[in-house]
C-alpha positions as CSV (number, residue, x, y, z in Angstrom):
1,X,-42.2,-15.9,24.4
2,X,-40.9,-14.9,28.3
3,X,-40.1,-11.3,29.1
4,X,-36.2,-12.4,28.9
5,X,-36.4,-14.2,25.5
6,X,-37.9,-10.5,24.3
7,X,-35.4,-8.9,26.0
8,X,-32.8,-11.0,24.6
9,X,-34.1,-10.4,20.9
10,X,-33.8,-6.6,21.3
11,X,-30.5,-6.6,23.1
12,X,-29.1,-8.4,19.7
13,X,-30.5,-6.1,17.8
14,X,-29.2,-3.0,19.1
15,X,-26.0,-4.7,19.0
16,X,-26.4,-5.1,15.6
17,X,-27.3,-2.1,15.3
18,X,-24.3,-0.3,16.5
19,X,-21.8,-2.6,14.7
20,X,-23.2,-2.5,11.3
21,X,-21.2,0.9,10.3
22,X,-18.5,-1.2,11.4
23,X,-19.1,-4.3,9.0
24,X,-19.7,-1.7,6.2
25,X,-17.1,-2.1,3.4
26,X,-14.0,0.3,3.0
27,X,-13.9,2.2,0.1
28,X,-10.7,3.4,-1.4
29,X,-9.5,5.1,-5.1
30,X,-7.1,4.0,-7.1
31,X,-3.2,6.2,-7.0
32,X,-2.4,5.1,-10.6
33,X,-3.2,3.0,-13.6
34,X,-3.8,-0.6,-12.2
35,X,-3.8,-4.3,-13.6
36,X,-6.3,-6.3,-11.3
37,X,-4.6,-10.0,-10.4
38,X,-6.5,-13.1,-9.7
39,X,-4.8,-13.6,-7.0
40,X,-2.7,-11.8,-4.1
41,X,0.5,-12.6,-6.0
42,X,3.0,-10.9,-8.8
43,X,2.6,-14.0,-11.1
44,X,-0.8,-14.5,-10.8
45,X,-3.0,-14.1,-13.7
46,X,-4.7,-10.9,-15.0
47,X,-8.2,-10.0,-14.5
48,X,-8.3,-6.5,-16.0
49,X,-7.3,-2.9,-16.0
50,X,-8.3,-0.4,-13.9
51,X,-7.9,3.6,-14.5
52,X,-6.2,5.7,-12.1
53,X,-8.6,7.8,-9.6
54,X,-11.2,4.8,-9.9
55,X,-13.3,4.4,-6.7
56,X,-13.1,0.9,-5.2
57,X,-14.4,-1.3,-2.4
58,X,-12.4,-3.1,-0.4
59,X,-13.3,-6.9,0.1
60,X,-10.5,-7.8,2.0
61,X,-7.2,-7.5,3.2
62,X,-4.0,-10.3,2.5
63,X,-0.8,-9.4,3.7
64,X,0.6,-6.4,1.2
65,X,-2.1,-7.2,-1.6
66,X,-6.2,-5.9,-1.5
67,X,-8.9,-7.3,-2.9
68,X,-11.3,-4.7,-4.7
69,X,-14.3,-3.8,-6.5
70,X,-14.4,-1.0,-8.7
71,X,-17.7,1.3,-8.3
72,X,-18.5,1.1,-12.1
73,X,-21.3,0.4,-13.8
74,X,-18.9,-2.6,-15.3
75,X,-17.6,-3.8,-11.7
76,X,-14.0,-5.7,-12.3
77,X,-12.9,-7.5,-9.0
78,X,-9.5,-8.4,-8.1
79,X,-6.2,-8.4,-6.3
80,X,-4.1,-5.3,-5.7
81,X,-1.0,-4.1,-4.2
82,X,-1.7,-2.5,-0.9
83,X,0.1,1.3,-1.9
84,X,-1.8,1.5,-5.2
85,X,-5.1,2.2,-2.9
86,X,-5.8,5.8,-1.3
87,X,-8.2,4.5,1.6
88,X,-10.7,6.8,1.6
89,X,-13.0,8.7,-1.3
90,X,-11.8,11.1,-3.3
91,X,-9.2,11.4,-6.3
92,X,-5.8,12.8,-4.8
93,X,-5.8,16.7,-4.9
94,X,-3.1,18.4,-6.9
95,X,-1.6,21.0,-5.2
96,X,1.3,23.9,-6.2
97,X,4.2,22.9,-6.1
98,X,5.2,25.0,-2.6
99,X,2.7,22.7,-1.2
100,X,3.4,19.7,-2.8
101,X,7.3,20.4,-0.7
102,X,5.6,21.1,1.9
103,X,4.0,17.9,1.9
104,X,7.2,16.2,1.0
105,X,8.8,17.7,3.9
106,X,5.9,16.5,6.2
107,X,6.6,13.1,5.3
108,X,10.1,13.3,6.3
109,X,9.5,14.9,9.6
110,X,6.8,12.3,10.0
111,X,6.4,9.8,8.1
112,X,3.1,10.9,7.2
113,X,1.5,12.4,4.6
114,X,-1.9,14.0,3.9
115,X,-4.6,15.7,5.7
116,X,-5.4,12.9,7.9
117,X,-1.6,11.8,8.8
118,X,-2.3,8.2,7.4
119,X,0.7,6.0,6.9
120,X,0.9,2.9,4.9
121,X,3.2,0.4,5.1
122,X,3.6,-3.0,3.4
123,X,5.9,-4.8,5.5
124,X,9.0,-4.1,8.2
125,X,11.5,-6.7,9.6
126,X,13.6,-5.8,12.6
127,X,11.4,-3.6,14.2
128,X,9.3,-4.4,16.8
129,X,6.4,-2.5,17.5
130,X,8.2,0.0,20.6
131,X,10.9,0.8,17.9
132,X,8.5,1.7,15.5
133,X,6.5,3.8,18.1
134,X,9.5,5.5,19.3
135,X,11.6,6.2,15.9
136,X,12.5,9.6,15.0
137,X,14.0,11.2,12.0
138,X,17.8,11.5,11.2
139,X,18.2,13.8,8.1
140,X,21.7,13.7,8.8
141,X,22.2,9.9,8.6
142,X,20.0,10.1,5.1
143,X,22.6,12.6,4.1
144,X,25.9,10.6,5.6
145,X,24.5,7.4,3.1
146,X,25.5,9.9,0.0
147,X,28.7,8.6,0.8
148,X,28.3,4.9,0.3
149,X,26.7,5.3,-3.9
150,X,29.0,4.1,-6.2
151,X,28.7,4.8,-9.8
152,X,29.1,2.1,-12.4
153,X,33.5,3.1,-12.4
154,X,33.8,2.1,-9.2
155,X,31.7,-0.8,-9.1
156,X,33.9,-2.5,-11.6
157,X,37.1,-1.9,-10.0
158,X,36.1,-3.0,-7.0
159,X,34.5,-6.3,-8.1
160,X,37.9,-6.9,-10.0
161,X,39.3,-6.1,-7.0
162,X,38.2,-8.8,-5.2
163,X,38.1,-11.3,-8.5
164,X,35.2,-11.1,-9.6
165,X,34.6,-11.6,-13.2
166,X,31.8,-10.2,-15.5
167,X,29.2,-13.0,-16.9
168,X,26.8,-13.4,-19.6
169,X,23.3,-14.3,-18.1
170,X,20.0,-15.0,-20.2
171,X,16.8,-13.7,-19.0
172,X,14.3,-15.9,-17.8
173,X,11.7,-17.1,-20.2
174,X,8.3,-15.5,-19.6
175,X,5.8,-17.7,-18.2
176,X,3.1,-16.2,-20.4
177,X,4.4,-17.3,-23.8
């Protein structure tokens, strides 16, 4: 083999090399009680249960929806909703509750929350990306929305106001039975 053929060999390796922390699997643990899907969608069918503060790999990413694999001696694998994962290892440290306000707080000053400042979010329409960049924090307008509740009273009058009339509706069957 020529000198560059060698060359070329080791040059691929070192690239390989410094990616392969890169291609390694992101791990995660579960915020709560979880039902594994068999596929990224509500109505998909079951594949299992897993318990809150269960370590997982991550396998891939789909829109809002994960697909894991628990650490367990019995690995289950499945689809999950994108907040139900902590990324990162560890089970989610309970704190007093000054701290847990104060963490509170630091998400609505933010938008952040824990040591490392992640944010997760599953999906934003009308924003573009500058927006999102630039927003800032309006406790007053979260405050000023107070004023547009209505209770259950008011909700009525209004909708005879208008002539709407109150209807019967069955459920939907459940697709299961």
């Amino acid at each position: 083999m020529s000198r560059s053929g060698h060359s070329l060999i080791w040059l691929t390796m070192l690239c390989g090399l410094q990616t392969a922390p890169a291609l390694a699997a992101e791990r995660g643990t579960l915020r709560q009680d979880t039902v594994l899907m068999s596929a990224p969608y509500r109505d998909a069918t079951t594949a299992g249960d897993l318990k809150q503060n269960t370590t997982v790999t991550i396998q891939e990413r789909r829109g809002a929806w994960l697909r894991v694999r628990s650490d367990a001696k019995d690995a289950k694998d499945g689809w999950v909703r994108l907040h139900l994962v902590r990324i990162g290892e560890g089970a989610e440290k309970k704190t007093a509750t000054g701290e847990s306000l104060g963490m509170l707080w630091s998400v609505g000053q933010t938008g952040r929350s824990g040591a490392q400042g992640v944010v997760a979010t599953t999906g934003i329409r009308g924003f573009d990306a500058e927006a999102l960049r630039t927003a800032k924090p309006n406790p007053q307008a979260v405050q000023s929305m107070d004023g547009f509740s209505a209770n259950s009273d008011s909700a009525t009058a209004h909708a005879r106001s208008v002539g709407l009339k109150a209807q019967q509706v069955e459920f939907l069957p459940n697709p299961t039975e």
